[in-house]
Z-matrix of the N, CA and C atoms (Angstrom, degrees):
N
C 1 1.456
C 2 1.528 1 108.52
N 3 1.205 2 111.44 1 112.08
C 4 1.928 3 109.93 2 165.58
C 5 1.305 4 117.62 3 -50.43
N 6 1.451 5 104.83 4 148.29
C 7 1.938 6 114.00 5 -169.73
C 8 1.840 7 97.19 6 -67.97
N 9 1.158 8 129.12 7 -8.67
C 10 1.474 9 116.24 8 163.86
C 11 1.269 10 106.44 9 -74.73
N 12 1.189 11 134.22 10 -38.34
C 13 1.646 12 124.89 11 179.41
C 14 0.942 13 83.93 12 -60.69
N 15 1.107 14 129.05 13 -69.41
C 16 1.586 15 133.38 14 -124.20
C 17 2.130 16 87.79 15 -54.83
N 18 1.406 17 97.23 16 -61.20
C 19 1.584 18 107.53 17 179.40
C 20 1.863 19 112.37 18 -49.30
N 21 0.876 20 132.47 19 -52.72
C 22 1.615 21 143.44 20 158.62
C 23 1.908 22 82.99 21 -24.88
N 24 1.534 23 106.73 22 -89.44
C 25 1.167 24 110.05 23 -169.94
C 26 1.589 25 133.84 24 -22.33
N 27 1.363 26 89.12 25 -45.66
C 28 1.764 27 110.74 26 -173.95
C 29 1.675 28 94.75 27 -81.23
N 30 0.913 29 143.79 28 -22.47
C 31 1.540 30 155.86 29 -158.40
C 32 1.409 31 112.19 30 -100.07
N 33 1.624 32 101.20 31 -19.07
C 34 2.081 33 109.99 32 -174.64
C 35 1.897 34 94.72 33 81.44
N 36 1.229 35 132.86 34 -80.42
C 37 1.292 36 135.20 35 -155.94
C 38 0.993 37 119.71 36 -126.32
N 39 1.175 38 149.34 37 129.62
C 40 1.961 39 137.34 38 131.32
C 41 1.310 40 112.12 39 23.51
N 42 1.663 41 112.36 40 -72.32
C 43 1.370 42 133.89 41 -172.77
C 44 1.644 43 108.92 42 -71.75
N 45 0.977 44 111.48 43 -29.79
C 46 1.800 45 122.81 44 -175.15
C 47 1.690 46 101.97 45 -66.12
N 48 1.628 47 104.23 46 -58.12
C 49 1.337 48 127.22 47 -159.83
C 50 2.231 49 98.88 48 -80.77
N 51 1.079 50 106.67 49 -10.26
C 52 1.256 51 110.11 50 176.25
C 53 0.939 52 116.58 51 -113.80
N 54 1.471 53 148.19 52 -18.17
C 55 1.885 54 154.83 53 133.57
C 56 1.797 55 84.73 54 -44.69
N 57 0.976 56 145.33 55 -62.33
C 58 1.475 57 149.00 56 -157.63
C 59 1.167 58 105.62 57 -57.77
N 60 1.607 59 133.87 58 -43.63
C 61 1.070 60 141.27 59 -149.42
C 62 1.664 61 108.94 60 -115.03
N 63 1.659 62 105.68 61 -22.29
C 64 1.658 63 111.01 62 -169.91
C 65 0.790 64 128.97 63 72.47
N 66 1.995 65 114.30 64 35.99
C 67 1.503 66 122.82 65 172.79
C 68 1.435 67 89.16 66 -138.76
N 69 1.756 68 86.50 67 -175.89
C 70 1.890 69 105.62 68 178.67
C 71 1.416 70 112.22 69 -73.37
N 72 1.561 71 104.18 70 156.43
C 73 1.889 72 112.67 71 170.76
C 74 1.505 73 91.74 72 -66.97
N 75 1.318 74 139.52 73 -13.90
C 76 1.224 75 122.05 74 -164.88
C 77 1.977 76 104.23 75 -103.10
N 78 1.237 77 103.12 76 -16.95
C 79 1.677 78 104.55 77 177.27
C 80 1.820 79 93.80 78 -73.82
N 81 1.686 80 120.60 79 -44.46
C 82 1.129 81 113.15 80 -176.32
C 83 1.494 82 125.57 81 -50.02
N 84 1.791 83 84.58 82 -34.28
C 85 1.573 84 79.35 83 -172.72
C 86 1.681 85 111.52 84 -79.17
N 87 0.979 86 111.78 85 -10.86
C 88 1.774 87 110.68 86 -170.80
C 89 1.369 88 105.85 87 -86.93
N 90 1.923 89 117.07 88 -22.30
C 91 1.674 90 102.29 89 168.56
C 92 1.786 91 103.69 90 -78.46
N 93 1.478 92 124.02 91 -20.59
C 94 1.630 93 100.41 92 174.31
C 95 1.624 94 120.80 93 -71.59
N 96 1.663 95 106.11 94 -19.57
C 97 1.880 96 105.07 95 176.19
C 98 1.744 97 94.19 96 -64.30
N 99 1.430 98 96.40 97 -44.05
C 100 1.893 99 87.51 98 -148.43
C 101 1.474 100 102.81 99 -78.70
N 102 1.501 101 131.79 100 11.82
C 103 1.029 102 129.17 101 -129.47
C 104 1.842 103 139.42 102 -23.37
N 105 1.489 104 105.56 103 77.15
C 106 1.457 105 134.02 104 -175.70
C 107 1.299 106 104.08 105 -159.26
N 108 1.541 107 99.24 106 166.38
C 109 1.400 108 105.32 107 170.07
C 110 2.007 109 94.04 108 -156.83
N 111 1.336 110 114.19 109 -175.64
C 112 1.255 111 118.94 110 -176.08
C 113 1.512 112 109.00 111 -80.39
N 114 1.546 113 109.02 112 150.18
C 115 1.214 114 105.86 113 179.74
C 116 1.741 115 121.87 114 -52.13
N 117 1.367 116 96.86 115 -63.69
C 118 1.356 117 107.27 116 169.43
C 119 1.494 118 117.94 117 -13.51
N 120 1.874 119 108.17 118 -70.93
C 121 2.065 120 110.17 119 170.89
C 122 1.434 121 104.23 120 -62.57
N 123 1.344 122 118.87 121 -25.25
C 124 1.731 123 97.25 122 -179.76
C 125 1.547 124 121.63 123 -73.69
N 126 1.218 125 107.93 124 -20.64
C 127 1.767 126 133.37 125 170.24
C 128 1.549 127 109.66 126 -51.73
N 129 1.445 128 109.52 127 -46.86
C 130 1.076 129 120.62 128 177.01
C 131 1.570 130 123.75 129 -99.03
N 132 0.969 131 130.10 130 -17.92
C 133 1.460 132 138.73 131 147.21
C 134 2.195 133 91.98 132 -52.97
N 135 1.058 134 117.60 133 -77.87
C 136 1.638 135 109.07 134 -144.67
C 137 1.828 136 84.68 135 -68.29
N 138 0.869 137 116.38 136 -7.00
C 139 1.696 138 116.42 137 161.95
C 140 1.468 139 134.77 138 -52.18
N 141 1.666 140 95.23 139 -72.16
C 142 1.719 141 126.11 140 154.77
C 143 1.742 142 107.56 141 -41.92
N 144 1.190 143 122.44 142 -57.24
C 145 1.008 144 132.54 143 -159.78
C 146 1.546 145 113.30 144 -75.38
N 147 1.533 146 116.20 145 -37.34
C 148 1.178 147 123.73 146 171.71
C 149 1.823 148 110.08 147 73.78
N 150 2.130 149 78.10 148 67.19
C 151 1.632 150 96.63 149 -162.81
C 152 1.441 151 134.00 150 40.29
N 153 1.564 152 117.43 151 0.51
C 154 1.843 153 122.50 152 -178.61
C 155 1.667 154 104.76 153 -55.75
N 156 1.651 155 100.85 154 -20.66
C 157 1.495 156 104.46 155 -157.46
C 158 1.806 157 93.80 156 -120.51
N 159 1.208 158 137.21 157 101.83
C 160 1.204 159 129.27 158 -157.07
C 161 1.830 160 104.95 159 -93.52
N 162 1.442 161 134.67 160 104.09
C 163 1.670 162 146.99 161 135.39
C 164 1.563 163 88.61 162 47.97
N 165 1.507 164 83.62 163 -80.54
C 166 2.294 165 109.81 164 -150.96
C 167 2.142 166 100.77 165 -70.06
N 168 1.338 167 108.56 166 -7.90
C 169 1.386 168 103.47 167 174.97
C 170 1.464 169 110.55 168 -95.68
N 171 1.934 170 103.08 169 11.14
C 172 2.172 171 96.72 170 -154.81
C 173 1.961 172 74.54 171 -124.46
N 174 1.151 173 117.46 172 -11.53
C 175 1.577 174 108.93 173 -157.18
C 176 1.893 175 101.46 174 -101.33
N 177 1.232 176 124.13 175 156.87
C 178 1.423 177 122.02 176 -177.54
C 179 1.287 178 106.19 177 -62.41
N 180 1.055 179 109.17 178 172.55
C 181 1.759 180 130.65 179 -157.26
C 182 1.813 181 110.05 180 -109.26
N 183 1.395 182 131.40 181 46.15
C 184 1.346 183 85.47 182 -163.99
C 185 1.731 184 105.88 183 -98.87
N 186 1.551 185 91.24 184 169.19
C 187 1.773 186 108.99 185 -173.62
C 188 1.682 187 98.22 186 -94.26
N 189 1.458 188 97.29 187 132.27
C 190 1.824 189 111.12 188 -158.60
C 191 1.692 190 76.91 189 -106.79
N 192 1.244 191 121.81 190 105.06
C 193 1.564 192 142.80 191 130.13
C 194 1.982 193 123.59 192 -27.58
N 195 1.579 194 82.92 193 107.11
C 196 1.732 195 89.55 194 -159.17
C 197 1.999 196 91.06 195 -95.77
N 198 1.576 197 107.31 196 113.01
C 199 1.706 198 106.77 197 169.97
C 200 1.286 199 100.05 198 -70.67
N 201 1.728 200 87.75 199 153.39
C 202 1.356 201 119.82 200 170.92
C 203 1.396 202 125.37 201 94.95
């Protein structure tokens, strides 16, 4: 399960976890397709959560390209 379920989960709903956060059930639902969301709501998710739910597991992934 991705740490956005996982957060949905801890939250009861979509709609629960998005009144919680001060966005739409429909922004919620587009960080579980994309699975990410902005640092900023992930700040506040591992906040709510009381670190169970850790920022850097809710934020995109990228792979840092080593030259040469």
């Amino acid at each position: 399960m991705s740490a956005i379920k996982l957060a949905v989960k801890h939250y009861g709903s979509q709609k629960e976890m998005a009144d919680a956060l001060g966005v739409t059930q429909s922004q919620v639902s587009q960080w579980c397709t994309k699975g990410y969301m902005s640092a900023r709501r992930a700040l506040q998710v591992e906040s709510d959560t009381q670190g169970w739910i850790r920022a850097l597991s809710l934020v995109e992934q990228t792979e840092t390209k080593k030259e040469g």
